[in-house]
N, C-alpha and C positions, 0 to 999 in steps of 0.2 A: 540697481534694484528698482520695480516699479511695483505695480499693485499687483496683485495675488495674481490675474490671470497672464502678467505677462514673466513673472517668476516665480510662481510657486504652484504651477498649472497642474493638477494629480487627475486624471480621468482614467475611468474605470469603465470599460465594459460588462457590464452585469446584469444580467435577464433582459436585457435588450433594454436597459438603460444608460445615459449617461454623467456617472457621478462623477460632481466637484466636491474637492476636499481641501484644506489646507495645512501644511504639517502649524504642530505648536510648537512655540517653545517659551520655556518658563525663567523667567528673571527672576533671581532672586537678590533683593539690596537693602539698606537702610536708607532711612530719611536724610544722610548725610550726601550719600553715592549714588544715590537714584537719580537718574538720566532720564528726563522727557524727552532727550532729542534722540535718544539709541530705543527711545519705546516704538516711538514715533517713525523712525529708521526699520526698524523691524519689522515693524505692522504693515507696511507695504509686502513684505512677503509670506508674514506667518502670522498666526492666532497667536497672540503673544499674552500670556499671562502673570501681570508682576506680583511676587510676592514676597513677605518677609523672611528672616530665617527662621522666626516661629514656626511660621505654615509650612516648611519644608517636608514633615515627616506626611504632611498629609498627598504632597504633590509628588510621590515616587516611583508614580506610573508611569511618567513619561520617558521621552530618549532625548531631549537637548537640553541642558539646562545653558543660565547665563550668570557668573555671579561679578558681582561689583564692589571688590572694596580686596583691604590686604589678610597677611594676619591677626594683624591686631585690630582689625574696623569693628565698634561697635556694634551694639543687638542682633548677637549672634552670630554675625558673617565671619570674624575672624574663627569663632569658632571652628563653623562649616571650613572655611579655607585650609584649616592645620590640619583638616583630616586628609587633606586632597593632595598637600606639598610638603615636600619633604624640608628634612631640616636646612638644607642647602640653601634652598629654594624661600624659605620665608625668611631666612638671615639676609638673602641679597637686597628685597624688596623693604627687609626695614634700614638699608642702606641708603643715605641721602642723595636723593636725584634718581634714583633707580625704578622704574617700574617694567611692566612686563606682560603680555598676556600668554597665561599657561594652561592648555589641551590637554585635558585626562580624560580615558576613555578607559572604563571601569563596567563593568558586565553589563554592557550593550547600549549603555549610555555615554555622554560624553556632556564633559562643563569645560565650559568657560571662561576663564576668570582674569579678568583684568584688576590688575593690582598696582597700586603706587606708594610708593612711602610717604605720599600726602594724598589730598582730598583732589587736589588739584592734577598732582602728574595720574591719577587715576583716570579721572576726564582726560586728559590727554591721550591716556594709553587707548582708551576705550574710540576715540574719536582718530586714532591714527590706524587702528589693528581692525576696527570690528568688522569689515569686510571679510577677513578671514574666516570668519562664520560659516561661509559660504560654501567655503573650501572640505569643510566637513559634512555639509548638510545637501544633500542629491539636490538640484535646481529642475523639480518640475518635472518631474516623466510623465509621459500618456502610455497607461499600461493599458493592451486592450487581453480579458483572456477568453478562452474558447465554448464560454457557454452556447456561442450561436454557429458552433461545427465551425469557426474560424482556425485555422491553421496561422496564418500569418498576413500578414499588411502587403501587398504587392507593389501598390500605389497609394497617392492619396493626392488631396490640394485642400487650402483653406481659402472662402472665398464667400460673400455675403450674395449668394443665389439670387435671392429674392429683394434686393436692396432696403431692411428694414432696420438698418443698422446694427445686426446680430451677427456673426459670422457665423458658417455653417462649415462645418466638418465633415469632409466627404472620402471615405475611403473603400478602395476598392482592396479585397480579401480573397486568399484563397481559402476553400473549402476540401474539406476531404472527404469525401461520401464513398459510397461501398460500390460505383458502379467501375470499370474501369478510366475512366477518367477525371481529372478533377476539375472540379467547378471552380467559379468566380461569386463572387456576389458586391452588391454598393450598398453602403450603409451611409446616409446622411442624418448628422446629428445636429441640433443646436439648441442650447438651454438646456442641456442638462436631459435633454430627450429626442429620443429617436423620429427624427420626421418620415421616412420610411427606407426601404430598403429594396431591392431586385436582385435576384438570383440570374445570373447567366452560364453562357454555354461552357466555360473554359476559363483560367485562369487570369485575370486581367493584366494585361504587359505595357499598358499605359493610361493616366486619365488624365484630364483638364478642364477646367470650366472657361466658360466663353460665352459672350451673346451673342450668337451669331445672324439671329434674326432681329438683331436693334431693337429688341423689345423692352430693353431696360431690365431684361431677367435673364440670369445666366441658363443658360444647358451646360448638362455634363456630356461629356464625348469620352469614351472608353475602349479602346483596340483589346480583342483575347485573343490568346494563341488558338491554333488550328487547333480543329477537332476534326473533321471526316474532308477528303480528299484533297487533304495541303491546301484549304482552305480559313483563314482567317475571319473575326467578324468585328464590326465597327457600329457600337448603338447611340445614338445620342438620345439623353432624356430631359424633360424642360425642370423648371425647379422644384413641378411637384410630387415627380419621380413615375409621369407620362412618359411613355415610349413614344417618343417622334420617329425615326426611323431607326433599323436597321440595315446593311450591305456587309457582303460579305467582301474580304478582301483575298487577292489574286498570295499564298503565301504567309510566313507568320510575320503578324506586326510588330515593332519595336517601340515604335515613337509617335507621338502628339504634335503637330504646330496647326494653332486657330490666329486668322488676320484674316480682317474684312467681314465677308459672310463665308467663308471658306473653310473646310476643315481639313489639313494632310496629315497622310498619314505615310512612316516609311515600312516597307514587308523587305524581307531577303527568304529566299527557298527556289522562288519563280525567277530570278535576275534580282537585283535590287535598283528598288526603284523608289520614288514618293508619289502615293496617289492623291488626288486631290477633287474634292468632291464640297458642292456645294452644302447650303445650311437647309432645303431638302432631300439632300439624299443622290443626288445627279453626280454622277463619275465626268468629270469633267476635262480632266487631263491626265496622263503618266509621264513622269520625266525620269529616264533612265538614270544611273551614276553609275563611275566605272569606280566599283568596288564595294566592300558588304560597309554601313551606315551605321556609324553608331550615333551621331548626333545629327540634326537639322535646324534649320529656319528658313523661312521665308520673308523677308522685310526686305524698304528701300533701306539699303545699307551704303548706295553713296547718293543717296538724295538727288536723284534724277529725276524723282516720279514715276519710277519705274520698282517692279521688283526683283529680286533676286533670291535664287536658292542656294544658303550656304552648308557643307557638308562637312564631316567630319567621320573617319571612319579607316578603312585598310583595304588596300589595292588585292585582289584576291590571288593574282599573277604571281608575284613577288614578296606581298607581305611587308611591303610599303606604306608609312601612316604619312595620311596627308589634311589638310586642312584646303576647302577647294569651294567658288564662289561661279556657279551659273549662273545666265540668265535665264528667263523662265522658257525659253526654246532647246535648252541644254547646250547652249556655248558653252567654254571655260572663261571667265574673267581673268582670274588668276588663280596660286595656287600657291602651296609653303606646305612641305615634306617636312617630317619631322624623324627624329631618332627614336620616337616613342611614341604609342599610342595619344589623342588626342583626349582627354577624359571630359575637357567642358570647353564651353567658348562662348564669349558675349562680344557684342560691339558697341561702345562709346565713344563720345568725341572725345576723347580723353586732354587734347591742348585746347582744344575751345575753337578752332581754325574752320570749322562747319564739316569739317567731314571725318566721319567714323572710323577713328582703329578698331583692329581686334586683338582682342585679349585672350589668352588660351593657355590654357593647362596638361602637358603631359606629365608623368609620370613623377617626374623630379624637378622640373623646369616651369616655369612663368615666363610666356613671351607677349611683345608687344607687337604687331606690325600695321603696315599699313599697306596695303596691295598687295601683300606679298614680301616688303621689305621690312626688314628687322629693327627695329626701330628702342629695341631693349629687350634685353635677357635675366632671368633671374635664378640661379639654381637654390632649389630646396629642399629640406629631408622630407623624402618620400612617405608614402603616397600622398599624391593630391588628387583629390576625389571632385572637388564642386567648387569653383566659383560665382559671385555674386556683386555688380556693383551697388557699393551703399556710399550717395553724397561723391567725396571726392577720397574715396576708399576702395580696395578690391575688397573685398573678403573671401577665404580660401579656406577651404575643409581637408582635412588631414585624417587620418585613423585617431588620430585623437585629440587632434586642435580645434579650434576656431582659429583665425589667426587674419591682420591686417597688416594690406601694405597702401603707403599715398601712392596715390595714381602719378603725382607729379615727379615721387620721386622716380618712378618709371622714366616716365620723359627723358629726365634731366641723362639718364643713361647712354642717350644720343649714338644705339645701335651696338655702346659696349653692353660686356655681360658683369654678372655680378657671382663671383665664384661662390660653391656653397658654404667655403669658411670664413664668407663676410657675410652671410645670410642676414644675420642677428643683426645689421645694421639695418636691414628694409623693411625690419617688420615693427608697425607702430602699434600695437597690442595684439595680446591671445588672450584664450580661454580656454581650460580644459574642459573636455567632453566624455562622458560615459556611453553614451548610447552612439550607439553604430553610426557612422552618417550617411544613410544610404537616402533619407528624403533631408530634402533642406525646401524649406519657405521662406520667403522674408517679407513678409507682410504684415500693416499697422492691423493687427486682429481686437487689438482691445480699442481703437477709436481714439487713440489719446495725441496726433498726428508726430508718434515716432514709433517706425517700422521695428518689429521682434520678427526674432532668427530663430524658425523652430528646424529640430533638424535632429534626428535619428533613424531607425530601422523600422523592421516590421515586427518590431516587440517594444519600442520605447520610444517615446519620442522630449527630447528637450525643449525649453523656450528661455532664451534671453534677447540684450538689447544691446548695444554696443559699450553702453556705460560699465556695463558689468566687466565688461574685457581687463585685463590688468595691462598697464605699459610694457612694451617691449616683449620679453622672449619667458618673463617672469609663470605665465599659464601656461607655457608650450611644455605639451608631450609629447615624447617621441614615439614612431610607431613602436619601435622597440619594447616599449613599454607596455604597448596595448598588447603586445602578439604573446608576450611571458605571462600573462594575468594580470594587465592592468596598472594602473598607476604606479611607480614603486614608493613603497612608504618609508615612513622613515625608518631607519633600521638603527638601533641600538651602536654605537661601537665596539669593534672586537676588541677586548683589554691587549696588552704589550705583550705581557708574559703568554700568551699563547702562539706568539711570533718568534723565529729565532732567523738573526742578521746571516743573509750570504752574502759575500765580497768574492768578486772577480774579477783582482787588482790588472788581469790581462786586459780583458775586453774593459776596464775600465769602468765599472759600475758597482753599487751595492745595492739589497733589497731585502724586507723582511719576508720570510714565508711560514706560512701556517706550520708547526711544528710538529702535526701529526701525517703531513705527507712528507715525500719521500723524494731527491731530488738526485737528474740523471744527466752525466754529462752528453752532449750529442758529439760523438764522433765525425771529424773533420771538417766544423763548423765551429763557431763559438756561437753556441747557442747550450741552453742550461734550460733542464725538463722536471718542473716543478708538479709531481706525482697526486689526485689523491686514495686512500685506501678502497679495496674492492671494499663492499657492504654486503657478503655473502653470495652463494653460487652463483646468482640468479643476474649480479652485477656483472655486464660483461665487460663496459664501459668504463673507464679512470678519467675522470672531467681533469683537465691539467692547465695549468698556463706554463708558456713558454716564453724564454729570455735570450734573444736574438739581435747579436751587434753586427755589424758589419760596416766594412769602408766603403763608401759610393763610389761606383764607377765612372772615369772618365765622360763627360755631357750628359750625366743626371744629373737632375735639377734639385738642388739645397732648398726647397721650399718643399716642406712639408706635405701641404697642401695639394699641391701639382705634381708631388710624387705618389700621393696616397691619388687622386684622379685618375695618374696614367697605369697604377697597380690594378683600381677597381675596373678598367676598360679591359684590358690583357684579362682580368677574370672573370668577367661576365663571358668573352668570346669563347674561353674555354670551358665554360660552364653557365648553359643557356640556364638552369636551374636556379643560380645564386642568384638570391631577392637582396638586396640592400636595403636595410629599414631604418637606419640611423649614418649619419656621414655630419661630424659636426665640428667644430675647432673646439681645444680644450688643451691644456697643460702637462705639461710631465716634464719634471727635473729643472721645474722651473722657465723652462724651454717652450714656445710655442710648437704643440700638438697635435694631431688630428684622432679621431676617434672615428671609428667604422663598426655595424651591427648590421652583421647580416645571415641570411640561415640558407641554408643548403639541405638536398633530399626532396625526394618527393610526398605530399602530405598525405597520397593514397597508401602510400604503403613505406610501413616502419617509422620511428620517432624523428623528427627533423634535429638537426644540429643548427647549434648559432654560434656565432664565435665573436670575440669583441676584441679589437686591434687598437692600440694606443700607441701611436711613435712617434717620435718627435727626431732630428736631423743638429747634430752639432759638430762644428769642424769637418764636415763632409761623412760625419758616422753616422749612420743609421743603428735608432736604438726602439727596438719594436718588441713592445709585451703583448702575447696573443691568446684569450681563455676562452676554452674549447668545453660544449658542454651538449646534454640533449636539452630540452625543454623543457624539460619536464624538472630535473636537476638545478635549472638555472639560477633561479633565485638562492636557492639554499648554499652554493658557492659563492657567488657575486660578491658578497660583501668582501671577501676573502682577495678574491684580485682587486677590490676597489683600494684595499687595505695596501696590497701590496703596488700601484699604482700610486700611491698616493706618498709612501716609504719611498718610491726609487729615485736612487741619486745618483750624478754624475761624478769619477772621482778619475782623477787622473790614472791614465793606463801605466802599470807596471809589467812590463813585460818579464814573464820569470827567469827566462835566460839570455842576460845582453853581452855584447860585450862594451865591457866597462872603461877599459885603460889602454892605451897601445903605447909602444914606447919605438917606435919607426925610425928613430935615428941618434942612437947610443954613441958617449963620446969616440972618436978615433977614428979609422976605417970600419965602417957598417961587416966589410969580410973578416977583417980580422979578428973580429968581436962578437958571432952570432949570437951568440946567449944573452949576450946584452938587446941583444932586440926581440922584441916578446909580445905578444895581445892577453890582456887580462879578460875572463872570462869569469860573470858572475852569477850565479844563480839567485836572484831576490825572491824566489818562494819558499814557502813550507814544506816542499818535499824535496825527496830525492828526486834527480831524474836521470835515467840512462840514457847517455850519449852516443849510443854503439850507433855505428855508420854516419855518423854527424859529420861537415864538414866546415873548415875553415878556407876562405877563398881569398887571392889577389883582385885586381883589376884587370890583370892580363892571364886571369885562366888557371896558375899556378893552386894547388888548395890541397891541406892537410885533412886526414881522415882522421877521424879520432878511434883509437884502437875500442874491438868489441868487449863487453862487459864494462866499461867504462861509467862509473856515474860521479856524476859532481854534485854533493849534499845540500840538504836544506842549508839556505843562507850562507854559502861557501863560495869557495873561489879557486879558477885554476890556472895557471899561464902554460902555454904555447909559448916555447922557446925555438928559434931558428933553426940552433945546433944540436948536436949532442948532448946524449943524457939516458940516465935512469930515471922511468915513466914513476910515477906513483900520485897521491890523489889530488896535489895541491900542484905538481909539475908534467906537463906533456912535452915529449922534443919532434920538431919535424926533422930532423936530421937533415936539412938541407945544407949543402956546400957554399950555398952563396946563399946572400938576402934575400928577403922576400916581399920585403914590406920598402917603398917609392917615398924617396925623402921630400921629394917633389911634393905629391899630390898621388892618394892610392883611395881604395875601400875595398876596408875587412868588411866580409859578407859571410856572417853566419848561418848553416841552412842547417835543418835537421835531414833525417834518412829518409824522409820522404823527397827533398829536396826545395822545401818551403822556406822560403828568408825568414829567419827567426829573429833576424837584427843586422843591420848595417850602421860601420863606425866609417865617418870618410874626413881625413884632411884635404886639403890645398895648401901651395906654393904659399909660405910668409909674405 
């Protein structure tokens, strides 16, 4: 947390002003609990107001309160607190050594309250927890709204124009007017007030500030999409919001790079190309690239003194993503294809050696190279949208992270990779994020010489600092999470009694399922189809999970991980459509797990489906629970598979019909004694089952059919005799003349009528 404008930043577009706000929030404590160092703490990001529990009834305007003390804390507060906690809840806290901070959020408000069963473990609590604060309270949005015919934020940069040490806020907008096409316009703000603004041709598709005439004052430089004969236009204006020039460009513009006195720009429509045009206005050179451009630069990137054009984008031919490094004549340097589009890419010396890797981000992946060669890999749950170097840190944007990895430990990778269910070991803090991250900045904006991360969309924008990040994986959201509505909150426990226990002593597992669905065996699989109720006509949909065992096949690989990897490749190829938005390691049955979240369908038309896979691999079994739902549904089940997820357990397979006893070699001659040699056959389940076309087999071929209408009872038992005999329900006779069963060394192999091993008993030679 830093001072108000680097975390608690609220601007408002309003009559063509721009208002700073600070949210409040109100302490309330005794003289006993009162904290100047949590006032102190606070006042860095909010108006903070402390007061007694007297004053309380007067201060019940607000939305955050803070309280400080237990149930019993004098002048008043224990009072205030018994109203807020239950009886549970204040009997722990007057338990010795116990404190706690407890979040009630009560008709649109929310408190605070740290509590201790002394003076002291209160301070503690309060000085170990109070960060959490945070967690409830929005960190700093820039809300802009449409008094000035704004539609939304296109672009933007933050950047002290005029070097006065003020930062200036420069956004470019799109606008929606009545003519057929849409406008652009720049709004540059600082202090709270508009310093002016310009309307242009067309919707702005990039800006940047730069000095490019070494005047010690920036120009803004702005590309807009085509308006009249697939032509584009590129203005630069000085800081006072003079038109310097105008050029149109050959195509629509995408992107911004300023170095030197120089401005480029890249178009695709006409070829794609980067044009590049001096700081008056002079088209100075085109350098072709084979394929459409989604990223550039121009820098010495191996310190020659020379420059280089680096690219990032998709071979038009093929459909091919490549990461690819010109010189300024359009040779190739080098080059590194990727399995996925390229979303950002920076260059640092990341070992210290004098010459620049690059760093780069597809889709789900963090690579390291240098020329071309691989020099570390990092898989990660998708999307990654932005990187940024900060110090000797990456920082990466997610749909809904902030999120850091050390640079070094890159290095230390030495060209291995790092698979995604070790992810959580590379990353040295996160942060969650609300607002979109389609701009990111990282600039010292308040002057205090440590760089803030603003970064959101064209409706909100956040600001923090890296301090704020929590360790580890503790702030990380999944996209999953953003794409259902947002954070998942905390959700209540489903009580027991609305669960009732399934056991499928075959497939060898138990689980609790919601007791108002309905559950369906799957036919010629061992898998079990947990139902829920239609919800009238209009439901056409049953959201279900699914309980699916199976044996792994010969040279599948026992590792979880690399099995759920080589599943999600085999189904993206057959389904260009399926987005993967969560791929994470996690537990089941005790068992290391993998967890997969991904949606399928198309968004133009009809509801998307997502499904969430938890499987975990024991003794060569695969044991996969899969919940199937629309979007729209999702949360309102979830808890329901999390529930049952969370119940499943591994139990030893009982298979229902074994065979249990063989008795292969009765005393005397085996011929002259058939009936003394026999196979016990047992049924270990609950029901009955019909035998009709079942077989019983030798090693060499030889096999008894069990006569039709035949069933052997729950928990019963039947023997197969050699010889002769009257059949009835507890004796069967093969009537054979001679043995059947190898005193040596045999296997009884029981199948059923479809021909499926239902069980094998096998001896060997004493």
């Amino acid at each position: 947390m830093r001072k108000v404008l680097a975390a608690a930043l609220v601007l408002l577009l309003l009559s063509g002003s721009l208002e700073m706000e600070s949210k409040k929030i109100v302490v309330i404590s005794n003289s006993i609990d009162y904290s100047s160092s949590l006032i102190t703490y606070l006042r860095q990001s909010f108006d903070v107001i402390p007061i007694t529990a007297e004053q309380f009834p007067s201060y019940q305007n607000y939305q955050h309160y803070v309280i400080l003390g237990g149930p019993d804390a004098p002048q008043g507060v224990g009072e205030l607190v018994r109203t807020l906690l239950d009886s549970t809840e204040q009997e722990y806290i007057r338990t010795p050594g116990a404190s706690n901070l407890f979040i009630r959020e009560i008709r649109g408000k929310t408190f605070f309250i740290f509590a201790g069963a002394t003076r002291e473990l209160t301070k503690e609590v309060t000085t170990r927890m109070k960060r959490r604060i945070f967690e409830y309270i929005p960190r700093g949005p820039v809300l802009w709204l449409k008094d000035l015919d704004i539609s939304r934020v296109t672009a933007m940069d933050i950047s002290d124009l005029d070097r006065d040490t003020s930062y200036d806020y420069v956004f470019g907008c799109l606008r929606i007017v009545s003519d057929p096409w849409d406008r652009g316009a720049i709004y540059v703000y600082e202090n709270n007030r508009l310093k002016w603004y310009y309307h242009v041709s067309r919707e702005i598709k990039a800006l940047t500030c730069f000095d490019l005439d070494h005047n010690g004052k920036e120009e803004i430089i702005i590309a807009c999409d085509v308006l009249v004969d697939d032509e584009g236009d590129l203005y630069v204006f000085d800081h006072e919001g003079t038109l310097v020039w105008r050029n149109p460009v050959p195509g629509s513009p995408r992107g911004l790079y300023c170095y030197d006195h120089y401005v480029a720009v890249n178009v695709y429509g006409k070829g794609n190309r980067v044009l590049i045009f001096d700081n008056e206005g002079t088209w100075i050179t085109d350098l072709p690239v084979s394929g459409r451009i989604s990223k550039f630069m121009i820098s010495d990137i191996n310190y020659d003194r020379k420059k280089e054009l680096v690219v990032s984008g998709i071979l038009d031919e093929n459909w091919e993503h490549f990461l690819v490094a010109y010189d300024m004549k359009g040779n190739v340097l080098w080059n590194y294809a990727t399995y996925e589009h390229i979303n950002d890419f920076q260059f640092h010396d990341v070992d210290g050696d004098g010459t620049q890797e690059a760093l780069f981000i597809s889709y789900d992946t963090l690579y390291l190279t240098r020329g071309g060669e691989l020099l570390g890999k990092v898989h990660l749950p998708p999307p990654l949208l932005q990187m940024r170097i900060m110090g000797d840190q990456v920082l990466l944007v997610s749909q809904a992270t902030l999120f850091t990895i050390d640079l070094q430990a890159i290095v230390s990778l030495q060209g291995e990779s790092v698979l995604l269910s070790n992810f959580s070991q590379m990353i040295t803090a996160s942060m969650a994020i609300s607002s979109q991250p389609e701009f990111l900045i990282v600039e010292d904006i308040d002057l205090d010489h440590v760089d803030e991360i603003v970064v959101g969309d064209g409706q909100a924008l956040e600001v923090y600092i890296l301090e704020d990040f929590e360790p580890g994986i503790r702030g990380f959201v999944t996209a999953a999470e953003r794409i259902i509505g947002g954070v998942a909150e905390e959700r209540e426990g489903l009580p027991d009694t609305d669960f009732t226990l399934y056991e499928n002593s075959k497939a060898g597992y138990r689980v609790l399922y919601y007791n108002q669905w309905t559950v369906e065996q799957v036919e010629g699989i061992d898998a079990v189809v947990f139902l829920s109720p239609l919800e009238g006509e209009r439901d056409t949909s049953r959201e279900n999970v699914v309980v699916f065992v199976t044996e792994l096949k010969p040279g599948d690989s026992t590792d979880i991980h690399q099995y759920v990897e080589r599943d999600l490749t085999a189904m993206k190829e057959q389904n260009p459509e399926l987005r993967v938005i969560e791929s994470t390691a996690v537990t089941l049955a005790d068992s290391p797990a993998h967890k997969v979240v991904y949606i399928t369908g198309k968004e133009t038309g009809g509801e998307l489906n997502i499904t969430v896979q938890v499987g975990t691999i024991k003794e060569d079994t695969l044991y996969l629970l899969t919940y199937i739902s629309v979007i729209s549904t999702y949360n309102k089940y979830l808890p329901i598979f999390e529930k049952m997820v969370d119940s499943f357990e591994i139990i030893e397979q009982v298979r229902p019909i074994v065979v249990c006893q063989v008795q292969f070699d009765p005393e005397g001659d085996d011929n002259a004694n058939l009936n003394q040699e026999w196979v016990k056959i047992c049924n270990n389940s609950d029901s009955d089952i019909d035998m009709s076309g079942w077989t019983l087999e030798n090693n060499v071929g030889g096999y008894f059919e069990f006569p039709q209408g035949f069933v052997i009872r729950a928990q019963s038992f039947v023997f197969v005799y050699t010889g002769s005999g009257a059949n009835s329900e507890v004796a069967l006779y093969w009537s054979s003349p001679v043995e059947r069963w190898n005193n040596s060394g045999d296997i009884a192999t029981l199948r059923d009528a479809e021909g499926n091993v239902m069980d094998e008993y096998e001896w060997t030679p004493q």
